[in-house]
KESENU-429154 format. One record per residue (C-alpha): residue number from 1; residue in three letters; y negated, z, x negated. Coordinates in pm, 1 decimal, decimal comma. Last residue first. Layout:
# KESENU-429154
<node nr="NUM" rest="ALA" py="Y" pz="Z" px="X"/>
...
# end
This chain:
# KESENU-429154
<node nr="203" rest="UNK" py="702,1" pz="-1584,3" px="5270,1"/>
<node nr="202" rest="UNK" py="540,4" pz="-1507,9" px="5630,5"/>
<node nr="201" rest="UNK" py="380,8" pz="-1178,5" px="5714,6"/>
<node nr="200" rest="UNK" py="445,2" pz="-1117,0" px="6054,5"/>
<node nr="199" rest="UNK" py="413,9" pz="-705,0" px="6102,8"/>
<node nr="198" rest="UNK" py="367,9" pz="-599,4" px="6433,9"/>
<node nr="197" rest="UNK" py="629,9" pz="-848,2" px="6563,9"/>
<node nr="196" rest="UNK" py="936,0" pz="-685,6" px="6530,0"/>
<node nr="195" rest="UNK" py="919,8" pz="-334,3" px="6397,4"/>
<node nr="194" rest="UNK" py="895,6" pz="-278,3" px="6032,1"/>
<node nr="193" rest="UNK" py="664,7" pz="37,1" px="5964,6"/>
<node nr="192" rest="UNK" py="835,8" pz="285,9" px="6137,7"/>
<node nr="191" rest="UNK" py="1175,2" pz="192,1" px="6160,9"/>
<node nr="190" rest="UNK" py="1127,6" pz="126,6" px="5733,8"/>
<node nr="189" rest="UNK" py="979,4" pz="469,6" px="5678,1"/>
<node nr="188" rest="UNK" py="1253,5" pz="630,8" px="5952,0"/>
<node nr="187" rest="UNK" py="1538,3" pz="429,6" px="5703,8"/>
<node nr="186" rest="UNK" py="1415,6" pz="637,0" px="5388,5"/>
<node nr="185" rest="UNK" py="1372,3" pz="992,3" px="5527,7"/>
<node nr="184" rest="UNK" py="1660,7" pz="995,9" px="5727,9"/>
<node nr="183" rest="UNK" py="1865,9" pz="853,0" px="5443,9"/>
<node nr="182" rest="UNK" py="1723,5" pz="1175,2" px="5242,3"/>
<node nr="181" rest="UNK" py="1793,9" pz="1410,2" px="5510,0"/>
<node nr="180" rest="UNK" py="2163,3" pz="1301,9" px="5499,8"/>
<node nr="179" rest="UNK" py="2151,7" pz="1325,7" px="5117,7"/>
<node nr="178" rest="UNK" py="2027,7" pz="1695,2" px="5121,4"/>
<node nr="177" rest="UNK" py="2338,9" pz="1793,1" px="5378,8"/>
<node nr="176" rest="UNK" py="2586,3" pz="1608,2" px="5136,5"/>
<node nr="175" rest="UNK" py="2399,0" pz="1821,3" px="4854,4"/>
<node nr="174" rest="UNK" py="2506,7" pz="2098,7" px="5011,9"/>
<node nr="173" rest="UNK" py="2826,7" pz="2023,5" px="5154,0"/>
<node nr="172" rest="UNK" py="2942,6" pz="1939,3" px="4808,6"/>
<node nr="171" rest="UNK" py="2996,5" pz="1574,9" px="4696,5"/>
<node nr="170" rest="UNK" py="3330,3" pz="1348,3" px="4675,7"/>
<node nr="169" rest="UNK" py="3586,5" pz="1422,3" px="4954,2"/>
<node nr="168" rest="UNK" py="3307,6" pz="1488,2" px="5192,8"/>
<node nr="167" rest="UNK" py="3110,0" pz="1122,0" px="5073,2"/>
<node nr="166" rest="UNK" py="3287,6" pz="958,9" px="5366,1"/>
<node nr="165" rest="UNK" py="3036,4" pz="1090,8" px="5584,0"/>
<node nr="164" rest="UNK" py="2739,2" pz="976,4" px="5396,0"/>
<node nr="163" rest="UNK" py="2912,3" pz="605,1" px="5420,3"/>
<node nr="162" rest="UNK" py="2841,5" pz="660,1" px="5847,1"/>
<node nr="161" rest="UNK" py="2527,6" pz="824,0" px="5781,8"/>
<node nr="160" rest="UNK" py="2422,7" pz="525,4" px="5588,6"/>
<node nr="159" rest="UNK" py="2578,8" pz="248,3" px="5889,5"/>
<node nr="158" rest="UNK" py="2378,4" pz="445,1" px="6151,5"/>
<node nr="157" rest="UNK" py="2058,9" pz="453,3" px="5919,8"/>
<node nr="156" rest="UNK" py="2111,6" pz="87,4" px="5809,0"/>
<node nr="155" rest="UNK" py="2105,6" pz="-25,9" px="6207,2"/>
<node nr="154" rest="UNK" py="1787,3" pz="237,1" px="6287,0"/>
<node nr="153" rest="UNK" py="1568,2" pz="103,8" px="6008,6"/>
<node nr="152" rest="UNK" py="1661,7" pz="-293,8" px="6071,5"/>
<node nr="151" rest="UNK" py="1559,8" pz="-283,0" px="6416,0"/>
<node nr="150" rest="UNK" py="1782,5" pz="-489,1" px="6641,4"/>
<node nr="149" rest="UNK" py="1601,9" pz="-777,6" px="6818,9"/>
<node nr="148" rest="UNK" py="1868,3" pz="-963,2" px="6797,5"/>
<node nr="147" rest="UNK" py="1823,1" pz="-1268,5" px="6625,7"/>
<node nr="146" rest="UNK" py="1560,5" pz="-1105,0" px="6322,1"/>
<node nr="145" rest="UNK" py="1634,0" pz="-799,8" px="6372,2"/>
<node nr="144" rest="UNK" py="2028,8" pz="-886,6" px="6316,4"/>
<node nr="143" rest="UNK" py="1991,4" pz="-1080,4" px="6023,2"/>
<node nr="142" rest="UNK" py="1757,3" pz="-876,1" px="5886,3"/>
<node nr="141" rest="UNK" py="2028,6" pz="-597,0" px="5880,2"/>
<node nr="140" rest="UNK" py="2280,0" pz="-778,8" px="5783,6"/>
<node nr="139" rest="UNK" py="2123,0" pz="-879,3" px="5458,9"/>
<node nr="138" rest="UNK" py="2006,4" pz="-462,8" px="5397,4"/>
<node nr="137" rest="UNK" py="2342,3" pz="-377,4" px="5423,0"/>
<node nr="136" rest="UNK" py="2499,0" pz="-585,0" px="5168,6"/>
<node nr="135" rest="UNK" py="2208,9" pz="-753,4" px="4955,8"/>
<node nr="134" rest="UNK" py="1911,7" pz="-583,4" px="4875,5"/>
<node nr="133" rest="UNK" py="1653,4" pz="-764,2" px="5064,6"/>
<node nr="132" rest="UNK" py="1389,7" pz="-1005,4" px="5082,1"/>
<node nr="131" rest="UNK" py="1205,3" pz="-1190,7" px="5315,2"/>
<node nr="130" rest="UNK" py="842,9" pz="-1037,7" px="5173,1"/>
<node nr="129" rest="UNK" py="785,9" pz="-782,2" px="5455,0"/>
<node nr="128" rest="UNK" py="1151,7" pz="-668,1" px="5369,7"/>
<node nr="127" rest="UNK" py="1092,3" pz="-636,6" px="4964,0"/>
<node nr="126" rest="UNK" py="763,7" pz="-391,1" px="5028,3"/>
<node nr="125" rest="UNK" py="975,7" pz="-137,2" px="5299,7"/>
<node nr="124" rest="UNK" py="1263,1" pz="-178,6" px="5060,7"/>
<node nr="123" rest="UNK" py="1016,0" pz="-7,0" px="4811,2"/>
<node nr="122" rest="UNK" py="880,5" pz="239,6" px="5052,7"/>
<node nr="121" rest="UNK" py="1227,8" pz="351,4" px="5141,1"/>
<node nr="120" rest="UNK" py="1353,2" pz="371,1" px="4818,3"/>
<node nr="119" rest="UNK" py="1071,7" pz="588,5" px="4675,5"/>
<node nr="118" rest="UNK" py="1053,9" pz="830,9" px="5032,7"/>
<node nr="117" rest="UNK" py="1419,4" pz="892,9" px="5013,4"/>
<node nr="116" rest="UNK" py="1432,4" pz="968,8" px="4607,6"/>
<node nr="115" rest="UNK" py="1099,0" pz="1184,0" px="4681,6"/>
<node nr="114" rest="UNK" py="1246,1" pz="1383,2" px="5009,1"/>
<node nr="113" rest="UNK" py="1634,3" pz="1420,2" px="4845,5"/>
<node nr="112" rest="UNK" py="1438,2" pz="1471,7" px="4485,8"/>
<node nr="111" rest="UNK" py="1216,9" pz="1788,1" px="4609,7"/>
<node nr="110" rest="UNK" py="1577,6" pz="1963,3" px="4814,3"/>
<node nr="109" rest="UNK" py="1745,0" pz="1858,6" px="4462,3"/>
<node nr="108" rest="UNK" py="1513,6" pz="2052,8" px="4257,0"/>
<node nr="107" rest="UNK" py="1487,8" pz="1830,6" px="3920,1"/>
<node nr="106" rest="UNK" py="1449,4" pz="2029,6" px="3610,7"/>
<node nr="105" rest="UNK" py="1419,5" pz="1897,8" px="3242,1"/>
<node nr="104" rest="UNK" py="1415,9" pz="1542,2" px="3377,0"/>
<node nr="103" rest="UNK" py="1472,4" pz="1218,0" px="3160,2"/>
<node nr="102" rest="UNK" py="1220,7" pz="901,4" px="3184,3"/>
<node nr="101" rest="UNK" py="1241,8" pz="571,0" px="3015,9"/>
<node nr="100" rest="UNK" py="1594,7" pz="582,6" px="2913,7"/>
<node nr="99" rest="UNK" py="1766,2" pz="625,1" px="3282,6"/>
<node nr="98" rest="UNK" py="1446,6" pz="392,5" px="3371,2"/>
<node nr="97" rest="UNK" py="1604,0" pz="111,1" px="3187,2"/>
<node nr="96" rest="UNK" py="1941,2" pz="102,1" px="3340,2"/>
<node nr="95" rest="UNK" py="1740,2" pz="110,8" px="3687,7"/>
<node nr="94" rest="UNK" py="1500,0" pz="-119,3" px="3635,6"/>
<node nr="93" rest="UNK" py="1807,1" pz="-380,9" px="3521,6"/>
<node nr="92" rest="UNK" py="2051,8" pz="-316,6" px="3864,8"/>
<node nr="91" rest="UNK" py="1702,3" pz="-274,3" px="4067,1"/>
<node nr="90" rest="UNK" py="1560,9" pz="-676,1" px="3904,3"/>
<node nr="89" rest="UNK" py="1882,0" pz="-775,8" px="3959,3"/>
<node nr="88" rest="UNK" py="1964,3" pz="-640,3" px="4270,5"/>
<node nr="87" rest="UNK" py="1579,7" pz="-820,8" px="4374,6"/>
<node nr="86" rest="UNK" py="1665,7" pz="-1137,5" px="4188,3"/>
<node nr="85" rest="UNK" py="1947,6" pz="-1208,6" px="4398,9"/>
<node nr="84" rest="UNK" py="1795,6" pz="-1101,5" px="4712,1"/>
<node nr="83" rest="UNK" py="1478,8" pz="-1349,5" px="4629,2"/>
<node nr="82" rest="UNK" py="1780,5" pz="-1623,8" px="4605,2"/>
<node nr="81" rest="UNK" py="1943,1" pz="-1552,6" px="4927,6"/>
<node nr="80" rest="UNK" py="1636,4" pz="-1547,3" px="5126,5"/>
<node nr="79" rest="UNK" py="1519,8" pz="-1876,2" px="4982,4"/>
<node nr="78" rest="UNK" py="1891,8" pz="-2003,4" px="5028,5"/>
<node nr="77" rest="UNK" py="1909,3" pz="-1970,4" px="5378,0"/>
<node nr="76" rest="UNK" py="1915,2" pz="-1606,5" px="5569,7"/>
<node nr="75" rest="UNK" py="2254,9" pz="-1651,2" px="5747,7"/>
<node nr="74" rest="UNK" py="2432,3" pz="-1877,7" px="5515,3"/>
<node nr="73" rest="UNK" py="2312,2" pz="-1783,2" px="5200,7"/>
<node nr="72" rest="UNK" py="2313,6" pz="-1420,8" px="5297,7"/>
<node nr="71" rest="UNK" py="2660,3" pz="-1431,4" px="5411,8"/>
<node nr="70" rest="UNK" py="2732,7" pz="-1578,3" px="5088,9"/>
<node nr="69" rest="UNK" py="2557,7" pz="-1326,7" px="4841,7"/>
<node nr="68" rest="UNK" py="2687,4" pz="-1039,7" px="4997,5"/>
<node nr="67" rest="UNK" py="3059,5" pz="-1104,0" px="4810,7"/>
<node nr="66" rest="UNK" py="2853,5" pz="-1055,0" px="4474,1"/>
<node nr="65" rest="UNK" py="2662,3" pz="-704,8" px="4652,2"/>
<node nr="64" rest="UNK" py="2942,7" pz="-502,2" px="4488,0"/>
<node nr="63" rest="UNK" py="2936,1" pz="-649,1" px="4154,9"/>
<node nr="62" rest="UNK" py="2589,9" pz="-578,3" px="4106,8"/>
<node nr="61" rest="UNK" py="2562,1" pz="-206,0" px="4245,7"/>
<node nr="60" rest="UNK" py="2805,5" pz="-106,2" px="4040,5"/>
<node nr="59" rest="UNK" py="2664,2" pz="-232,8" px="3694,4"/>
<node nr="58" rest="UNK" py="2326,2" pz="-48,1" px="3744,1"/>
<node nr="57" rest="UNK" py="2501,0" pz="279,3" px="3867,5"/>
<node nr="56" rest="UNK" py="2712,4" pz="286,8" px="3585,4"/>
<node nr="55" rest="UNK" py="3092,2" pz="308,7" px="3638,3"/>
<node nr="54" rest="UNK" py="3209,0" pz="709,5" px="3530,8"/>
<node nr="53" rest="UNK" py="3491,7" pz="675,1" px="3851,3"/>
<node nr="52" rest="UNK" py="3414,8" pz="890,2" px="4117,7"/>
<node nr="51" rest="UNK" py="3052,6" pz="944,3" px="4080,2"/>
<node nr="50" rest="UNK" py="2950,5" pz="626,8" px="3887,9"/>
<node nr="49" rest="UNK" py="3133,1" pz="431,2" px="4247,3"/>
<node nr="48" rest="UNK" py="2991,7" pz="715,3" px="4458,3"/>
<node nr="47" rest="UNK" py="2638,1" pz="551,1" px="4340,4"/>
<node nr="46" rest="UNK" py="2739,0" pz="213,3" px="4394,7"/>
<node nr="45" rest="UNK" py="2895,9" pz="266,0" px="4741,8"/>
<node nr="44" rest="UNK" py="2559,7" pz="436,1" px="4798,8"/>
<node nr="43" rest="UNK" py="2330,1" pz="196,5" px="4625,9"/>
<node nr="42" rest="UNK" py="2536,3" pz="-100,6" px="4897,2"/>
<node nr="41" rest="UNK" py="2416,0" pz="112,4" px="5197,6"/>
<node nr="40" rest="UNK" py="2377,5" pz="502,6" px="5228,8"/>
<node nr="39" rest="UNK" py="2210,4" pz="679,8" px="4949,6"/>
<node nr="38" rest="UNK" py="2393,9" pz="983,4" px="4772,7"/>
<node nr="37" rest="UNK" py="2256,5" pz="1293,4" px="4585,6"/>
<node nr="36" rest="UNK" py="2396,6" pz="1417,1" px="4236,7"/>
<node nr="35" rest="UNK" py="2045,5" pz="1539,9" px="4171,3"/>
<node nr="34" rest="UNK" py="2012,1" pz="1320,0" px="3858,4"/>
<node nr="33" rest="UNK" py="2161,0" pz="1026,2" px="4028,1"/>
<node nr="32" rest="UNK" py="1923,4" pz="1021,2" px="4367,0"/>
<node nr="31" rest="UNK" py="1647,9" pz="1074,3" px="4111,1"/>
<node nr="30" rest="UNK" py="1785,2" pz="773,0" px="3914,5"/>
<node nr="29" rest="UNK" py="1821,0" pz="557,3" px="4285,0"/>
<node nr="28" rest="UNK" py="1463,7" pz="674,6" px="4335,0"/>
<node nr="27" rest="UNK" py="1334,2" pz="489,3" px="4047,6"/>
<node nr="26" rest="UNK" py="1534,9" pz="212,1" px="4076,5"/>
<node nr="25" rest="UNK" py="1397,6" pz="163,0" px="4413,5"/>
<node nr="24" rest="UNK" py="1031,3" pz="168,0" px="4308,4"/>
<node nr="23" rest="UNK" py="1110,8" pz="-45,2" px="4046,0"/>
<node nr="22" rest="UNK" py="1225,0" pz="-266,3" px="4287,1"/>
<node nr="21" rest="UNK" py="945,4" pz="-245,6" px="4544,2"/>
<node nr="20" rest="UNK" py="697,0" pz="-321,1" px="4260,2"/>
<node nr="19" rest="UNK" py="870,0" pz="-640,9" px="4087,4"/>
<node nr="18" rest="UNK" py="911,9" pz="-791,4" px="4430,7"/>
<node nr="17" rest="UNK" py="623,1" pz="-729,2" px="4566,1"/>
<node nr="16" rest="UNK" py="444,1" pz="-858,9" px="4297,7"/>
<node nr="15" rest="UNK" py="622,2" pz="-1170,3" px="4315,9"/>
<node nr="14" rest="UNK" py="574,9" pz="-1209,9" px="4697,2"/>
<node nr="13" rest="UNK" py="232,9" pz="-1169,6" px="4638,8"/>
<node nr="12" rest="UNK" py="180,7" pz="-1418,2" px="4312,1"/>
<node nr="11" rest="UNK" py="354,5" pz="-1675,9" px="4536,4"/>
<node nr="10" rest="UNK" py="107,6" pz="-1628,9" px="4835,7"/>
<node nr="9" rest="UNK" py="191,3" pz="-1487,0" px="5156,5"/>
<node nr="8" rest="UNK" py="133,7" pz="-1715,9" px="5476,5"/>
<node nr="7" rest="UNK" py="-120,5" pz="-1520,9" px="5698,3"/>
<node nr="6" rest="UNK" py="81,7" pz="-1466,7" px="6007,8"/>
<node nr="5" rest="UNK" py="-98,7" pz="-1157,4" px="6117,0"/>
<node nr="4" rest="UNK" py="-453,6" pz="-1317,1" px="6136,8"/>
<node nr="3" rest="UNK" py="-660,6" pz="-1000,5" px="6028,1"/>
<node nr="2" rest="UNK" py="-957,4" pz="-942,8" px="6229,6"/>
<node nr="1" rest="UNK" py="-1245,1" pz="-706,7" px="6135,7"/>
# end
């Protein structure tokens, strides 16, 4: 059967998307967390941030994608911009929540590098094919596929392992080693399954 791949996406799509892929994100960012594991882009920053100084993950990661917000707007246009908005708020909120929703007795941090990887992954995998991102990173990222061809997957791996690397003076090799796998895990879903042109889903 034929699909037409530029079948518009309806409201109620986009919405579900959005409410899915985030709490699919927040979910892996509490695993990430837990195991004392790190995620490249803006989650990482946020994540070293409750590391290094006791700032919740939640509040972190909104303050540091405020500056995004303006490159988006003027790169992406406001319909991009505002859907990115939502989406750190909607991962900033399902993410405080979550912490109280579900608590782990044992968490084996080689199981929650693969899970936490394959959770965020998926979900940003959801947000992209909708327009949306989660600010920082991810807004440069589209940008660039978009104009240059550049696959979003591979450009936020290379700029993850390079904020992995600066998590030596924080984490121990081990769990450094686990969080490398991890980003490997997450961008290869979106490489995969986001290449230009196989995939033209319009919101």
């Amino acid at each position: 059967m034929d699909v037409a791949l530029s079948d518009k996406h309806g409201l109620h799509e986009d919405a579900l998307a959005l409410v899915l892929g985030t709490l699919l994100v927040a979910l892996g960012t509490v695993i990430y967390a837990k195991a004392v594991l790190l995620v490249g882009g803006m989650a990482g920053l946020a994540l070293l941030m409750q590391y290094t100084t006791g700032v919740d993950f939640w509040l972190g990661f909104s303050l540091i994608n405020l500056p995004f917000y303006y490159l988006g707007l003027n790169r992406m246009g406001w319909r991009f911009t505002l859907r990115t908005f939502a989406a750190v708020t909607l991962v900033s909120l399902f993410s405080r929540l979550t912490a109280d929703w579900i608590d782990f007795s044992r968490l084996e941090p080689a199981y929650a590098a693969v899970m936490a990887g394959t959770l965020c992954g998926t979900g940003l995998l959801m947000l992209f094919r909708h327009r949306t991102g989660l600010g920082g990173v991810n807004i440069l990222a589209m940008f660039l596929q978009d104009n240059w061809g550049v696959r979003a997957g591979y450009f936020q791996l290379a700029v993850d392992l390079s904020i992995l690397g600066a998590a030596v003076f924080v984490l121990s090799p081990d769990r450094i080693a686990l969080s490398v796998v991890s980003a490997v895990i997450l961008n290869l879903i979106i490489a995969v399954n986001h290449r230009p042109g196989r995939y033209l889903g319009i919101s």
